[in-house]
C-alpha positions in Angstrom: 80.0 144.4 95.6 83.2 142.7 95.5 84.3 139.4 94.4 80.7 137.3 95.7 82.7 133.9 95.7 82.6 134.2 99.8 79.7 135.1 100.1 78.4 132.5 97.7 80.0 129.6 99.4 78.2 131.0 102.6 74.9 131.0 100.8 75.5 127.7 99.4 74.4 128.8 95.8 75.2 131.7 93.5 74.0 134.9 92.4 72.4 135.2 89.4 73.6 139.4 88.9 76.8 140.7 90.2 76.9 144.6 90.1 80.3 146.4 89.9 81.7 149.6 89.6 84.6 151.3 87.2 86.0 154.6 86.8 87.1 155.5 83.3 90.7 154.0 82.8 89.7 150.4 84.1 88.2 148.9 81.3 90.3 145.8 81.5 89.9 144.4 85.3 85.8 145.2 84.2 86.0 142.3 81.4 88.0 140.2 83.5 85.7 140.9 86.4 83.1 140.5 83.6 84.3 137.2 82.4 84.4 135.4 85.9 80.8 135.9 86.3 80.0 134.5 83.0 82.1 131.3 84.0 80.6 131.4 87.0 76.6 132.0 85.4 76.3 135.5 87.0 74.8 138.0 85.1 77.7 141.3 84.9 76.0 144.5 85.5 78.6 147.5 85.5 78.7 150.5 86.0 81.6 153.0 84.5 82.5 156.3 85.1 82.7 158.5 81.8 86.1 159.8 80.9 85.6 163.1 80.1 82.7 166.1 81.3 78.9 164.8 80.3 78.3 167.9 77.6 81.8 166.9 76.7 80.3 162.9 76.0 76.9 164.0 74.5 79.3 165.9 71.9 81.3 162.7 70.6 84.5 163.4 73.6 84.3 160.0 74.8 82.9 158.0 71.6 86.4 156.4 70.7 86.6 155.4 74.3 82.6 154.1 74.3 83.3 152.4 71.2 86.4 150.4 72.4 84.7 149.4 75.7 81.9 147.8 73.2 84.0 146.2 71.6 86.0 144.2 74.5 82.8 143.3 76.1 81.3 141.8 72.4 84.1 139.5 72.9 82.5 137.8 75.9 80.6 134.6 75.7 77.5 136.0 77.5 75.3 139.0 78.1 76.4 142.6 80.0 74.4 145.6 81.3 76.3 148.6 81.4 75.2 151.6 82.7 77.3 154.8 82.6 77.5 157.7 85.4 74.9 155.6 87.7 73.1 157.8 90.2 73.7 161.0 88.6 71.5 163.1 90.8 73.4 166.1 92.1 76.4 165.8 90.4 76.1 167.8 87.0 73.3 168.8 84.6 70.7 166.6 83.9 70.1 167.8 80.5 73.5 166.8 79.3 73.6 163.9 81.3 70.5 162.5 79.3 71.8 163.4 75.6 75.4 161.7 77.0 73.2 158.5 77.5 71.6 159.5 74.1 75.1 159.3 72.5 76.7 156.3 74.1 73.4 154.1 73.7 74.3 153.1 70.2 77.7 152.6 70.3 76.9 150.5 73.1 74.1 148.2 72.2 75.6 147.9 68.5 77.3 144.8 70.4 74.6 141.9 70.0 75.5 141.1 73.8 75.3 144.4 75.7 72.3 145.7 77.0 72.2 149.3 77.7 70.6 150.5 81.1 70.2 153.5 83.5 70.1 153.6 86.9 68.4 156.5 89.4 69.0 157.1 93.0 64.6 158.0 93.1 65.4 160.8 95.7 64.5 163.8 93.0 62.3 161.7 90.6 59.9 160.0 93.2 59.2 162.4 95.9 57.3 165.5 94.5 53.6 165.9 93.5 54.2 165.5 89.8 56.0 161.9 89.2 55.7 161.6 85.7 57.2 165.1 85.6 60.0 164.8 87.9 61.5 161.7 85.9 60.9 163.6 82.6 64.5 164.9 82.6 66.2 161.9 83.5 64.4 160.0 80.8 66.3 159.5 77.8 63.7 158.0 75.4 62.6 154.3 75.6 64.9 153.5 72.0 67.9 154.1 74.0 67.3 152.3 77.2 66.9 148.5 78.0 66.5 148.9 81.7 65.5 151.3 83.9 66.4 151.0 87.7 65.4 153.1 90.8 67.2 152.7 94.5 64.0 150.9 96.0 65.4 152.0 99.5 64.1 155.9 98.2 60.9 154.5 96.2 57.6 153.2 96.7 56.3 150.4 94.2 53.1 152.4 93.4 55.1 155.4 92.6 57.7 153.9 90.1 54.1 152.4 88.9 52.8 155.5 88.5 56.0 156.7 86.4 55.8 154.1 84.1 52.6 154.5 83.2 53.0 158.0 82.6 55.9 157.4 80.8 54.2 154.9 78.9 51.8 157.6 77.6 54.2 160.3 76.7 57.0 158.2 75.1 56.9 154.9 75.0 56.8 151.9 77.8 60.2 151.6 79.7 61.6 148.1 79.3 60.9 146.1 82.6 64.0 144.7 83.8 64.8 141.2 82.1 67.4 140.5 84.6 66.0 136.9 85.0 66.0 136.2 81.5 69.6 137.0 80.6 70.8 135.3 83.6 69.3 132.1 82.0 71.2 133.1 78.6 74.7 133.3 80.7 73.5 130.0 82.3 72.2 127.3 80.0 74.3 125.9 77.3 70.8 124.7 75.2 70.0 128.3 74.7 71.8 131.2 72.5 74.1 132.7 75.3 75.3 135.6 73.7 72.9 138.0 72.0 70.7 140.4 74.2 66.7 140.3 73.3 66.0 143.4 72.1 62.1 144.9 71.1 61.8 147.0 68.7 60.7 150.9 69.9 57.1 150.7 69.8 55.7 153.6 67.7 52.6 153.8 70.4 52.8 154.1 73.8 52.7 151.0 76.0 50.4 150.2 79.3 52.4 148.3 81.7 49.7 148.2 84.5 
């Protein structure tokens, strides 16, 4: 969405996670967008597109501008979730989609205040006989990934249980969403605001459920 301050004052309270959305070249309006929420105790979650083709990014294209986006938002006084090419059902090969998010991870979450996440429309993952299957090529390995997230309007609870489990098995737990947690960070003063809680990539699988 927009600017929430409307909506807000209609509501009589705040949100705790504001979601926006970037194309390539507008780095700056997303830290002051960014910023605002901080101030305001929202958690920023944005989405960018990437500047260049995704085989182009899983082959270093777009790791100078990766790397300067990192390092604008480790100048905030809070936490981010970024997510890059959200949604990418449809729209190019999911293989190099997948090692894109493979390169950019690091880059990103080398800034003690970024979390790295991917999001998934569900459509293609969630709705054939083999779940566990389906999401395999959109998965790009729990050590790059801080949180997953599915459209719920395309996905049933039990399902994305399923998947997790099974991704679990194969390659390691998917982080649950800690959206709650690093909206307290942005939001209490008594508590380290900055620096995102990361755990360490288990070497065995995790049960979730």
């Amino acid at each position: 969405i927009g600017d929430p301050s409307n909506l807000e004052t209609r509501l009589g309270a705040s949100l705790g996670l504001h979601r926006s959305y970037y194309s390539s070249s507008q780095q700056a309006l997303a830290i002051s967008t960014a910023r605002a929420d901080l101030s305001v105790g929202r958690l920023p979650w944005i989405s960018f597109k990437a500047p260049s083709g995704w085989d182009e990014m899983a082959n270093g294209a777009g790791d100078d501008w990766a790397t300067d986006l990192a390092d604008a938002l480790s100048d905030l006084d809070g936490p981010v979730w970024i997510a890059i090419n959200h949604e990418p059902e449809g729209d190019g090969n999911v293989a190099d989609w997948r090692r894109m998010q493979q390169r950019l991870s690091p880059i990103f979450r080398a800034a003690d205040n970024v979390a790295y996440t991917i999001i998934l429309a569900g459509w293609q993952q969630l709705r054939g006989q083999d779940l566990v299957s389906d999401m395999e090529p959109f998965w790009p390995g729990r050590e790059f990934v801080e949180s997953l997230a599915v459209h719920r309007r395309h996905v049933a609870l039990d399902d994305f249980r399923v998947v997790r489990r099974g991704l679990g098995r194969r390659h390691g737990e998917p982080q649950q969403q800690r959206a709650d947690r690093e909206r307290d960070l942005a939001r209490r003063p008594d508590r380290p605001r900055r620096q995102i809680e990361r755990e360490p990539h288990a070497e065995e699988p995790l049960e979730a459920f």
